[in-house]
VEXKE-415455 format. One record per atom (N, C-alpha, C, O): x, z, y. Coordinates in steps of 0.2 Angstrom, whole numbers, plus 5000, padded with zeros to 4 digits. Example, Ala and Ser with C-alpha at 12.3 -4.5 7.8 and 13.67 -1.06 7.14 Angstrom:
REM residues 2
506650394972;506250394978;506650394984;507150424983;506450354989;506850364995;506450395000;506750405006;
END
This chain:
REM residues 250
473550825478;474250855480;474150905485;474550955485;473650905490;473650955494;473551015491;473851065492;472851015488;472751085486;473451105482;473651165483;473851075478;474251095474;474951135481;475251185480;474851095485;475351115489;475151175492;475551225494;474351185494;474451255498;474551295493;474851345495;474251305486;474451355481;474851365482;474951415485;475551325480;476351345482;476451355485;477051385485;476251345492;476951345497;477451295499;477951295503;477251255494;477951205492;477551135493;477151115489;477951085500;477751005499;478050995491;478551025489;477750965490;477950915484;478050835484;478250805480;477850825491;477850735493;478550745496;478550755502;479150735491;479750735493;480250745486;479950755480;480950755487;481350755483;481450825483;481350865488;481850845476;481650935473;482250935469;482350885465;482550985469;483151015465;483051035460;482551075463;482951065453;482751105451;483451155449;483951135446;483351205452;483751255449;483751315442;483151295440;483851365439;483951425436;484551445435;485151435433;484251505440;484651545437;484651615435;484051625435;485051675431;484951715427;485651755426;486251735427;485351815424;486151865423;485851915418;485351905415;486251965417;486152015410;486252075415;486252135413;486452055421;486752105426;486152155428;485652125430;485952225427;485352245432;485352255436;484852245440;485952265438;486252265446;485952225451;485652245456;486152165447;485852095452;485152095452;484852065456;484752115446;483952115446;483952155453;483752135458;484052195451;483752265456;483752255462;483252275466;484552225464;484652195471;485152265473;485252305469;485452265480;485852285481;486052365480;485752405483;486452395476;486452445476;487252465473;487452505469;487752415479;488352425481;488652435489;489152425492;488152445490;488252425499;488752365502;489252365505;488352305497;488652245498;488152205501;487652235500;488252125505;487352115504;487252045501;487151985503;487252085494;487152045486;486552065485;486552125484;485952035486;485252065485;484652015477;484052005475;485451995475;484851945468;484851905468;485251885472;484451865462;484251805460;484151765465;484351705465;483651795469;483351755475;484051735478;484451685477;484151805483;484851775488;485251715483;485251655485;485551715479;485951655473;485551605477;485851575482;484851575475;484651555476;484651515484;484751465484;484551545488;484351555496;485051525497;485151475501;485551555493;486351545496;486451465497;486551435502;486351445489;486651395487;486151315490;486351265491;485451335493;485051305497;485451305505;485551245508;485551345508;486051365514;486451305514;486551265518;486851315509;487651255508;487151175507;487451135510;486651165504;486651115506;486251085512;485951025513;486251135515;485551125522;485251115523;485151075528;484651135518;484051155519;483651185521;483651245521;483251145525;482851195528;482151235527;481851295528;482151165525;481351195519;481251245516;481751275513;480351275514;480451335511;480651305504;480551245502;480951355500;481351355493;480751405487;480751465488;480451375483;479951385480;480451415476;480851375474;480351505472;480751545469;480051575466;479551585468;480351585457;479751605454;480151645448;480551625444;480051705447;480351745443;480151735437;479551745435;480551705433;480151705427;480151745421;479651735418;480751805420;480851835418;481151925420;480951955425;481451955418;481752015420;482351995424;482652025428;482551945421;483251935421;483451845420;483951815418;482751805424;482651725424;482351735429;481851765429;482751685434;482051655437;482351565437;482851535435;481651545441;481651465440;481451445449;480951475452;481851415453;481851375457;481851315460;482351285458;481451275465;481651195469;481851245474;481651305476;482451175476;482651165484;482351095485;482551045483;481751115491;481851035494;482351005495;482951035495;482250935497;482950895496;482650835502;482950795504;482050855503;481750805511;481850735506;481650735500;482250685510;482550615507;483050605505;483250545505;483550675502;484050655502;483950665490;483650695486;484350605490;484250575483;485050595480;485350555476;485450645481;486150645477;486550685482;486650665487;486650755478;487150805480;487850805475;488150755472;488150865476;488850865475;488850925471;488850975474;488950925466;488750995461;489451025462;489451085461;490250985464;490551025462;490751105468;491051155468;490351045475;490151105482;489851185480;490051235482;489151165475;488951225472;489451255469;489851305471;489551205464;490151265458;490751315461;490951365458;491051275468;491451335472;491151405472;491351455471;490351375476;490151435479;490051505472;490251555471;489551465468;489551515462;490251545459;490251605457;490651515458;491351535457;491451595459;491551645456;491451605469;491651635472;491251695471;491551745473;490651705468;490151765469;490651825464;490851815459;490651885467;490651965463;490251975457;490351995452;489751945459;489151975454;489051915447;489151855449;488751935441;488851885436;488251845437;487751875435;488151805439;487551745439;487651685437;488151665438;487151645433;487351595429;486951545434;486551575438;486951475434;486551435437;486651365435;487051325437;485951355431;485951275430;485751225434;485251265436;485751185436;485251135442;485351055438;485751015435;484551045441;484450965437;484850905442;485350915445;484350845443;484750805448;484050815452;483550835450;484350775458;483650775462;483250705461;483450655461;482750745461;481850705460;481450695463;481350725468;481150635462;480350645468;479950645466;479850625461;479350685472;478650675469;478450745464;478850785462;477850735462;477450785457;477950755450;478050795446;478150705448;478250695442;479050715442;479350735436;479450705448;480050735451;480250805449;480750825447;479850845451;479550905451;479850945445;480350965443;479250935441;479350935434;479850925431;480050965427;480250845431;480650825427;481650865429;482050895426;481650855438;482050925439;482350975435;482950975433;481551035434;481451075431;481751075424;482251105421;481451025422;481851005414;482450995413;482850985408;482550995418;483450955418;483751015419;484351005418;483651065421;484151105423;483751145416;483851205418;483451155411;483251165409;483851175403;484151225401;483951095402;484251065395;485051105399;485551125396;485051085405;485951115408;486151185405;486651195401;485551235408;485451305404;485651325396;485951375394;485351255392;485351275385;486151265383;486351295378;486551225390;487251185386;487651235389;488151235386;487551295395;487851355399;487851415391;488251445390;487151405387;487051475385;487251475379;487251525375;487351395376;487951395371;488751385369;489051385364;488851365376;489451345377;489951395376;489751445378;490551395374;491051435374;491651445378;492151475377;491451395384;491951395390;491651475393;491151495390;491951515398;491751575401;491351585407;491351535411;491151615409;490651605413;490451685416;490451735413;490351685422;489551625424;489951585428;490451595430;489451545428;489751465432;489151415433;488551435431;489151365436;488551325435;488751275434;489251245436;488051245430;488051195423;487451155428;486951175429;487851075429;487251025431;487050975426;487350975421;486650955427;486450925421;486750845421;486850815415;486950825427;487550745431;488050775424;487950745419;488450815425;488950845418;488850845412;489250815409;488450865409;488250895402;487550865400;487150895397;487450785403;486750765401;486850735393;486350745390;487350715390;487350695384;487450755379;487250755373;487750795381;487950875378;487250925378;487150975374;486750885383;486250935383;485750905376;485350945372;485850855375;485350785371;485450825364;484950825360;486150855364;486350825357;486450915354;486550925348;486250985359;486251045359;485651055354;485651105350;485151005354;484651025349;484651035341;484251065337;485251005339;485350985333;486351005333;486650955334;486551045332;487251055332;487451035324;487850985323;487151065318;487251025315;487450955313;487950935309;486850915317;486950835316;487750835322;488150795321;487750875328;488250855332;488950865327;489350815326;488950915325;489550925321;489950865318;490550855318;489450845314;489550795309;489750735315;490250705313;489550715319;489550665323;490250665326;490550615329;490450725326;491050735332;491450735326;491950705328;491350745319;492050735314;492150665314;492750645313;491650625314;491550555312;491750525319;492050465318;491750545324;492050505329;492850525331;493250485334;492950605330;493750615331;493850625325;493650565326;493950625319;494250615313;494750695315;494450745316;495350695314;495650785311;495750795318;496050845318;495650765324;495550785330;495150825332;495150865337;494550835326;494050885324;494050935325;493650975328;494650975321;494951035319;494951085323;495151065329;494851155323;494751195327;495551235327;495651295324;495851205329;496251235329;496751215336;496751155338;497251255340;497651245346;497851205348;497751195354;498351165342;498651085340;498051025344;498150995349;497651035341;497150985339;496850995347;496850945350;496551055349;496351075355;496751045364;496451035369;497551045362;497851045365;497650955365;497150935369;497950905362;497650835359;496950835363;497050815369;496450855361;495850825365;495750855371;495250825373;495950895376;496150915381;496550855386;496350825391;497250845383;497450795386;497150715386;497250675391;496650705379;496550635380;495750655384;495350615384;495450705387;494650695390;494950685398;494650665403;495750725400;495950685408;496050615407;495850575411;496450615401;496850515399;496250495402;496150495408;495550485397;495250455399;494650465405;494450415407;494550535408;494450525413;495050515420;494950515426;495450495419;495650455425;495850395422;496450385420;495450355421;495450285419;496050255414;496250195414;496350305411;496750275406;497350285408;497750245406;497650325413;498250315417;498650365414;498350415412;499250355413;499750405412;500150425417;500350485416;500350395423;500450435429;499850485430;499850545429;499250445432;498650515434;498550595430;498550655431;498450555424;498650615418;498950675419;498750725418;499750635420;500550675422;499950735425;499650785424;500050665434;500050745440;499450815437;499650875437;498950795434;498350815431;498650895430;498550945433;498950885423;498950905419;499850955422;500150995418;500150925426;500850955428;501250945421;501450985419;501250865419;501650865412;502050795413;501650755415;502650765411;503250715413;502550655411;501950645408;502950605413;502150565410;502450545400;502050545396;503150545400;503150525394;502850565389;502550535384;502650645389;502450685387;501550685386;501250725383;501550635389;500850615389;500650585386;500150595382;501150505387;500950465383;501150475375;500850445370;501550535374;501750595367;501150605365;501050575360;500850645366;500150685365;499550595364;499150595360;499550565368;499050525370;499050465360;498650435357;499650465358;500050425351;499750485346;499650475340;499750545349;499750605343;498950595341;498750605336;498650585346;497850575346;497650535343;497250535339;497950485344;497850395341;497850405333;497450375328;498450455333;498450465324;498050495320;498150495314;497650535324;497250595321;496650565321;496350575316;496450515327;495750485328;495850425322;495450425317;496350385322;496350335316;496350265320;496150215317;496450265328;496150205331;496450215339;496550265343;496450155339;496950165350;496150205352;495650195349;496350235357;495950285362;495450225368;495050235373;495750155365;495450095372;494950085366;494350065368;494950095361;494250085357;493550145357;493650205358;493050115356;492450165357;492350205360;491950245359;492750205366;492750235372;492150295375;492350345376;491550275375;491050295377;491050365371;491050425372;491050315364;491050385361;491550445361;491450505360;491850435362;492650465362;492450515369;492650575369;492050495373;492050535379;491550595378;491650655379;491050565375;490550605374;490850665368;490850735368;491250615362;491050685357;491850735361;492050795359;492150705365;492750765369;492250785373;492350845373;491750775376;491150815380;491050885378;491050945380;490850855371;490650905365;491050975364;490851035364;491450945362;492050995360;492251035366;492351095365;492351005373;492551075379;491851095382;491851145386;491251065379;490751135381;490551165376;490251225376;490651135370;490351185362;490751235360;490651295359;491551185359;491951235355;491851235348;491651185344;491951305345;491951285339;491151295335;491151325330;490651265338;489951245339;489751185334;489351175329;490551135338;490451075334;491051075332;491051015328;491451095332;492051095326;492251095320;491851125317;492651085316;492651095310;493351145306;493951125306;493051195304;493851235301;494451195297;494251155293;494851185298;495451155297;495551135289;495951095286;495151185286;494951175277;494451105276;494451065272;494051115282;493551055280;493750985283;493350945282;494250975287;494550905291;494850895285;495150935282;494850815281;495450785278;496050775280;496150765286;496450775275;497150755278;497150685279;496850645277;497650685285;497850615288;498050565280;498350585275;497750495283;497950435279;498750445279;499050475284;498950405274;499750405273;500050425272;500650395272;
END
């Protein structure tokens, strides 16, 4: 490990962030040429290490014109807050994308980081939410799995939302409200505040879901999470045109 560490620059007998990030901007390749002091990928990089306070050097490796690949050491700290980054990336001028894995240890740490933010990337550059933004891998690790194969996902996500499937507004609006139902634990108050809608309105739309899926929303839970996963980062990736959804039983 040592020789490996003075080639880099970089301990590795520690926990490792893995980041990418990347833009189509030249701007941002080239580095400053708005008399701002927005200087690249690195600075991104540099920034987003900053907020989590770090002190350590931050191993940056250009991978491309317009990619590069980074760790943040991480000393012994084993669990950040991705949604502290996703402010700062939000707030930035300049268009930068940024995926990051979970934090790792070790030489096997290292590497596996790296992959994770690898697969985050793949789910940012298919996604049809708008961007840039940054994509952790804690968020979209099931969505990342299942990116390799969108066809087989397709199919998966008809079979588990039924005409909930549809690519269409109605249908949109529906699994939108049931992925807060279900991320706030089932509550129709929490929902309400969530979403700024009366609660009975909820429990409206949450009844309209039930009939499109074919089944109460307290059943298969896990899947229902994922393939609504699916659908607010693919879109219509895993969708189905409103010709190919069958019509409702009855």
């Amino acid at each position: 490990m040592g020789d490996a560490e003075r080639t880099l620059g970089y301990r590795l007998g520690q926990r490792h962030l893995g980041v990418i990030v990347w833009t189509d901007d030249i701007e941002v390749v080239g580095g400053d040429r708005s008399g701002t002091e927005w200087n690249g990928l690195e600075q991104a990089v540099t920034t987003l290490a900053e907020h989590l306070g770090r002190g350590g050097r931050v191993l940056f490796e250009q991978f491309d014109e317009y990619t590069a690949w980074a760790w943040i050491p991480l000393g012994t700290v084993d669990r950040i807050d991705p949604r502290g980054l996703s402010g700062i990336v939000a707030a930035w001028q300049r268009p930068v994308g940024v995926a990051v894995g979970a934090p790792q240890e070790g030489i096997d740490g290292f590497v596996r980081t790296h992959r994770q933010a690898a697969q985050a990337r793949e789910v940012a550059l298919t996604s049809a939410l708008p961007g840039p933004r940054l994509v952790s891998i804690d968020e979209v690790g099931a969505v990342a799995l299942m990116c390799t194969n969108l066809e087989w996902a397709r199919g998966w996500v008809g079979d588990v939302l039924g005409r909930l499937a549809a690519d269409d507004p109605a249908a949109a609006q529906l699994r939108h409200t049931l992925r807060e139902f279900l991320s706030s634990g089932g509550s129709f108050v929490a929902t309400a505040e969530r979403l700024h809608l009366h609660r009975n309105s909820v429990a409206y739309r949450i009844s309209k879901a039930e009939e499109q899926i074919g089944h109460s929303v307290r059943e298969c839970r896990l899947d229902l999470e994922n393939a609504l996963a699916l659908c607010h980062w693919l879109g219509a990736a895993v969708l189905a045109p409103d010709s190919e959804i069958p019509p409702a039983s009855g």
